[in-house]
N, C-alpha and C positions, 0 to 999 in steps of 0.2 A: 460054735467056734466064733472067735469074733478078731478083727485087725487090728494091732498097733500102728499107727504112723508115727514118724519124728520126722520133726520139721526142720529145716537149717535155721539152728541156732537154742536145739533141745526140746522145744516144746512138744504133746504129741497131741496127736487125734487116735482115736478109736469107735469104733461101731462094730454090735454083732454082724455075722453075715447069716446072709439069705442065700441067694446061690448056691457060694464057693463054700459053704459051710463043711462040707466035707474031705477036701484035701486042699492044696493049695492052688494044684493046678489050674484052677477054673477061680480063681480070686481075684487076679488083674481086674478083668472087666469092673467088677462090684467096687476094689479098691476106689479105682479110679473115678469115676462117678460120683463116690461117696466126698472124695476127696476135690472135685470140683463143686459140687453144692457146697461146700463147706468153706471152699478157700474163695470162690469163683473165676478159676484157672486152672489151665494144666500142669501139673507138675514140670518143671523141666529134665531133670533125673529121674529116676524111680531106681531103686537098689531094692534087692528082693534075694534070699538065700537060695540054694540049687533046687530047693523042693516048688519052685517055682516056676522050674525050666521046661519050659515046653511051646509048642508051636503055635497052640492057639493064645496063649499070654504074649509071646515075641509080638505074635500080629496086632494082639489091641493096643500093646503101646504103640506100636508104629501108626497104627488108623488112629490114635488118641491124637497125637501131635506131640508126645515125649519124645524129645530129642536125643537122650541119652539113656539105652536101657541098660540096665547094670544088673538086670538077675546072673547073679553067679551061675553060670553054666556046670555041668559034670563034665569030668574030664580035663584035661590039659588045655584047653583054649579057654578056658572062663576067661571072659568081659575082654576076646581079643579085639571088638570092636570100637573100643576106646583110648582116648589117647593117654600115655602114661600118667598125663596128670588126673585125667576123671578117675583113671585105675586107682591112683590113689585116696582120692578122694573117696571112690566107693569102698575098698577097703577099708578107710577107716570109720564110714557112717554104717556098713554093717554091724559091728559091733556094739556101738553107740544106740543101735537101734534095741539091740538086746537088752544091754545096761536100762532102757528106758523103760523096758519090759518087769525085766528084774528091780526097777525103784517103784512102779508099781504093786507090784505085789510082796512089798514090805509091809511089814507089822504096822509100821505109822501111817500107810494108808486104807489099812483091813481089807485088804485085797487078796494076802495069802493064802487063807483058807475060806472062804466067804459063807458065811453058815445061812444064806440064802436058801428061802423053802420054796422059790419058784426060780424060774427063768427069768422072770422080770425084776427080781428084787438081786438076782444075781448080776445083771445088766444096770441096773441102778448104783449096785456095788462096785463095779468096775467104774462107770461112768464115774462114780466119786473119788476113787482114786487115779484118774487120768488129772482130773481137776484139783486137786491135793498138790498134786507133783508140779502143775502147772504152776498154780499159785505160789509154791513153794521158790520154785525157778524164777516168775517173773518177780518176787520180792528180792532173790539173790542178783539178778536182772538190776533193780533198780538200788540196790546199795552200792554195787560196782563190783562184787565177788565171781560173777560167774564171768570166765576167760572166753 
């Protein structure tokens, strides 16, 4: 299993997991860490889908220093800890966050079906299509196209 990030303002990061490789519950920690060696900061948000929700994820954002945790909870009080404008905002970076997912693994980045014969040549394939998408955005970035 490996993590998508989107960053504010489209771009993403990803890396296989270690860990949390096997459900989501246990991914916060590894996210996070991945996502400071990488940025060298804590996120301020973190927005994360309900397969996320759980007690020991709530705690590491909180020990992390995220100030705003946005995993969609189960049940009727999802993200009541937010003010209506982070609500909004997390609503609508979840989705964006999929889209990011889903332009990966288009045909134009060979990410859809990866005809990878190991695990590493499938991680290499991924990593090329994070990077594709990226490139792709920061050229629409620099003509003045992207909103």
């Amino acid at each position: 299993m490996s993590y998508i990030s989107r960053l504010t303002g489209g771009y993403l990061i990803g890396a296989p997991c270690a860990v949390g490789a096997d459900n989501d519950l246990k991914i916060i920690p590894e996210v996070l860490a991945d996502f400071e060696t990488v940025m060298g900061e804590t996120p301020d948000m973190m927005v994360y889908d309900r397969g996320a929700d759980s007690t020991p994820n709530h705690g590491s954002l909180k020990d992390s220093g995220v100030k705003h945790d946005a995993i969609f909870r189960k049940g009727r009080n999802s993200l009541k800890d937010l003010s209506p404008q982070l609500m909004a905002k997390a609503r609508r970076e979840r989705p964006l966050s999929e889209a990011g997912i889903a332009t990966i693994k288009c045909h134009r980045y060979g990410f859809t079906k990866p005809r990878a014969k190991s695990v590493e040549s499938c991680i290499l394939k991924g990593h090329l299509a994070i990077f594709g998408a990226n490139l792709t955005h920061l050229a629409k970035d620099l003509a003045g196209t992207v909103s």
